[in-house]
N, C-alpha and C positions, 0 to 999 in steps of 0.2 A: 459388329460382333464383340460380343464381350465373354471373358472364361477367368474362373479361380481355379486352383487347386485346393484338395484341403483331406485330411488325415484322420481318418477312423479308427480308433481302436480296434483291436481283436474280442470284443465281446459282443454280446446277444443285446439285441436291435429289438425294442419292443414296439417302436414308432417313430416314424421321419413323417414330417411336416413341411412341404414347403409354403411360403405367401409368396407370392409376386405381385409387381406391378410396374406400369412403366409408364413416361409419358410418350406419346407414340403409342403403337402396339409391339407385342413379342410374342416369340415361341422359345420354351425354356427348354434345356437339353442336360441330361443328365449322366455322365457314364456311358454317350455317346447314344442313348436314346431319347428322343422325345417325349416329354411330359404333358398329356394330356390330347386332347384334339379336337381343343375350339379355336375358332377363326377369331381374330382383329380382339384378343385379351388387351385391355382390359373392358372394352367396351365403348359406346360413346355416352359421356356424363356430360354435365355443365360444370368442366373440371376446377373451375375456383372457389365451387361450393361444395361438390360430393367425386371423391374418384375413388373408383371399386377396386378392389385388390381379389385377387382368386389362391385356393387353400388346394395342396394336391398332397395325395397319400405315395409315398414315395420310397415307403420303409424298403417296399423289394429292390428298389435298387441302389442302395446303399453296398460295402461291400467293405470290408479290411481292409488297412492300407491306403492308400491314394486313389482318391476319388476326382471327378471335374464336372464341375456347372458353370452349363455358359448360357449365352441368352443371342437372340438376333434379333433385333431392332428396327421399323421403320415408324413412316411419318402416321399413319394411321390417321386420325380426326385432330393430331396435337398440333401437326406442325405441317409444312407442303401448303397445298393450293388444294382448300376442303370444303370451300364452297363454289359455286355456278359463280356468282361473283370476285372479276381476277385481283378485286384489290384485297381478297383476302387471302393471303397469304401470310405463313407464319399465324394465326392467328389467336392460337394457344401459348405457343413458345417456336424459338426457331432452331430446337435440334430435341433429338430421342435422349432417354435418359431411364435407367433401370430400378427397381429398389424392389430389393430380397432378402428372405431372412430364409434359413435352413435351419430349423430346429432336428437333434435325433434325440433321441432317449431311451439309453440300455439300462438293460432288466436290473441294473444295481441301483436305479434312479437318478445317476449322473447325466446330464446334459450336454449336448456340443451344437454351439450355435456359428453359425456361418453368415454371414451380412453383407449385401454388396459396400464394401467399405474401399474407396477407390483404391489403399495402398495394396492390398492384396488382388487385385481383381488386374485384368491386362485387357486392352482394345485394340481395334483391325479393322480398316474401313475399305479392304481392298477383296469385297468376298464376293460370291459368284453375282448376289443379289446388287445390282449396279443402280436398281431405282425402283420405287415401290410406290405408287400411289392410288388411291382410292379413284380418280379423277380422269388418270393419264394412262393408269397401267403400271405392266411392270417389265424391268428388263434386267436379262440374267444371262450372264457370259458362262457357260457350263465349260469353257476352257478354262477356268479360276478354280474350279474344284479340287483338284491336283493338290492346289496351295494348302486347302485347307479340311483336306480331309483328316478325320480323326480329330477335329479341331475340341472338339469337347468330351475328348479320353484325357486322361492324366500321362498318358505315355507320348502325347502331341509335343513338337518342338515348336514352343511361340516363341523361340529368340528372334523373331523379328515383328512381335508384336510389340504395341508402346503400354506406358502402365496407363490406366482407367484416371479420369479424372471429375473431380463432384460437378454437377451442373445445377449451378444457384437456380434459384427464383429472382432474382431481383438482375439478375445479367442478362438474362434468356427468355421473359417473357415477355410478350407484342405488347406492344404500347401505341402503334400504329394500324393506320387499314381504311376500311371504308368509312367516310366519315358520317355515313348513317347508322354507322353500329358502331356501339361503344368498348373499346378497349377491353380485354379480357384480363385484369392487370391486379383485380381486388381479393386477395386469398383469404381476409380478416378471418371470412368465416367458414374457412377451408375445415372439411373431416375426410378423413380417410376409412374406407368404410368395406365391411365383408361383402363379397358377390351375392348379390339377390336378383332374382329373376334366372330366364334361360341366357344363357351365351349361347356365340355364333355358331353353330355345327353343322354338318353335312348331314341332311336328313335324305335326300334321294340321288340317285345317280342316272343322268338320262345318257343315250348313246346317239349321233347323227343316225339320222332315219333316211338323208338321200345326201349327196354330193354334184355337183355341177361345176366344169371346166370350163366358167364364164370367159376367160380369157386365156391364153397360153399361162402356164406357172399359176394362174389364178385360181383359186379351186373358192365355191362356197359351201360352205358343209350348213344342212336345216336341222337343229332340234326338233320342232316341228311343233314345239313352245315355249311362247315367252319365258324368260325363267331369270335367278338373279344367282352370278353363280362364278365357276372358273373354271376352263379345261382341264383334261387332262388327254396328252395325246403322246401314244408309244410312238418314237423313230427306230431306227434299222439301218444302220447303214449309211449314215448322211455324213459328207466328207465335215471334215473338223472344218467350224469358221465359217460354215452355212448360217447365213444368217435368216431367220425367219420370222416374218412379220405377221400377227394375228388382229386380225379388227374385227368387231362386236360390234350387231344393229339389231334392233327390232323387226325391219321394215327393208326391203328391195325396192327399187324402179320399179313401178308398174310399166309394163308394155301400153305405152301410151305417146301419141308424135312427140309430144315438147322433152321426154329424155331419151332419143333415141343415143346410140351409142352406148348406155348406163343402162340398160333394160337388161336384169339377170343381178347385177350387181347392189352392193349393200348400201342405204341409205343414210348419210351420215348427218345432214343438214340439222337433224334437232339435238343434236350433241353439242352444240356450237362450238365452244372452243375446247372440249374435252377430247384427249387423242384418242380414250376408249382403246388402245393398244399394248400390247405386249408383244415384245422383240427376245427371241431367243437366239443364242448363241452356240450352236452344237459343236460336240466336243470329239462325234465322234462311234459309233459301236449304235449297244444298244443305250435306249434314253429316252427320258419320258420329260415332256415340257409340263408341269401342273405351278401356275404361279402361287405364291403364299400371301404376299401383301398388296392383293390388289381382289377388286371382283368386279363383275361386269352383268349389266342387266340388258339380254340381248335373246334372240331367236337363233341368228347367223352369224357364222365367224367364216372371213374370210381369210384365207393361208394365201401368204407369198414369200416364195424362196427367193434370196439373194445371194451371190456368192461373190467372198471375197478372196 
């Protein structure tokens, strides 16, 4: 997690601008609302040749006085374990990293620019979101929200946040991996470039069409098609610290002799070593599990409650 502060004059706002981009993916947060609503920004490029930055019109939520931009961060295609292949890890770089510019511009023609410039800028790596991966899933302690709610108002207390610090190229990118694919390490002919084409968005929303209590606590809920995608599922009621475990498949046991036992249940065998999972941590009331930095290409999700 990353947050500035920063101070707007009292006059007329003809246009705010933001760029972002990050290595990793984000979602940028403004005055405590979210800017924008595409998935896995900035995209996946051949980042040592072309990495895409995206432009948000932001002028409404600017406001006199003390404003806050913050950003949250994971591995997205940069860094983590991003291909089928486990010795590629790391394979862009081996941590997330942000870069923004906040242009506004009032009706006198004067400018104020804002830049993720580490001394200004403060980080937090203790946020609900505990792990995020395209491969693995994602896992999020919804008992950490407490910590950091408000985290992207100007009225938030980050005194126990640390200051922001720059993360080189030359310290942080792989220079190792599978030694049939070559190092990702050559930027000579790096540009940094405006968003072309669509980003990632939510274009449908399907609902389970049946559920099945394949085992005690086991439930498998059927979309009833393939699809690539991420939950979203309201709780009610779930004592704080219930832990719950989500697993994503294609495909069930067939009712066939050689898997008896597993007949009803989800098949995991061509995932090979991908956990395909996401583990949630409830906090508690009402609450909804929808992960942000992971997605999952599945038919079935199976739910299992743990309690600790």
């Amino acid at each position: 997690m990353l947050r500035t502060v920063f101070t707007s004059p009292d006059a007329k706002i003809t246009k705010a601008r933001l760029y972002v981009t990050a290595r990793g993916i984000y979602e940028i947060y403004l005055n405590g609302q979210r800017v924008g609503e595409d998935y896995s920004n900035p995209g996946i490029t051949q980042y040592n040749k072309i990495h895409l930055y995206q432009i948000f019109d932001v002028t409404k939520h600017i406001h006199s006085g003390k404003n806050a931009l913050g950003a949250l961060l994971a591995e997205g295609w940069w860094s983590g374990n991003i291909t089928y292949s486990g010795e590629n890890w790391n394979f862009f770089g081996d941590r997330q990293s942000l870069l923004a510019k906040l242009v506004i511009t009032y009706a006198d023609g004067k400018e104020k620019v804002i830049v993720s410039e580490p001394s200004a800028w403060q980080y937090y790596n203790d946020s609900p979101v505990l792990y995020g991966n395209f491969f693995q899933g994602e896992v999020y302690d919804a008992l950490k929200e407490a910590d950091v709610e408000g985290w992207s108002t100007a009225q938030y207390d980050a005194s126990r946040w640390k200051p922001a610090q720059e993360v080189s190229l030359e310290e942080h990118i792989s220079t190792t991996g599978n030694p049939n694919m070559p190092a990702v390490n050559d930027y000579s002919a790096f540009t940094l470039t405006g968003q072309f084409g669509q980003t990632v968005k939510a274009i449908k929303e399907l609902t389970a069409l049946s559920v099945e209590e394949v085992r005690p606590g086991v439930f498998v809920y059927d979309m009833e098609q393939n699809m690539v995608g991420i939950p979203r599922i309201s709780l009610t009621g779930i004592n704080p610290g219930t832990k719950i475990n989500l697993r994503f498949a294609e495909v069930k046991y067939p009712d066939l002799p050689e898997y008896k036992g597993n007949v009803g249940m989800i098949m995991l065998e061509n995932l090979r070593a991908a956990m395909a999972q996401d583990i949630y941590i409830a906090k508690g009331g009402q609450e909804t599990i929808q992960p942000r930095f992971t997605y999952h290409g599945y038919r079935f999700i199976v739910s299992i409650n743990r309690y600790r």
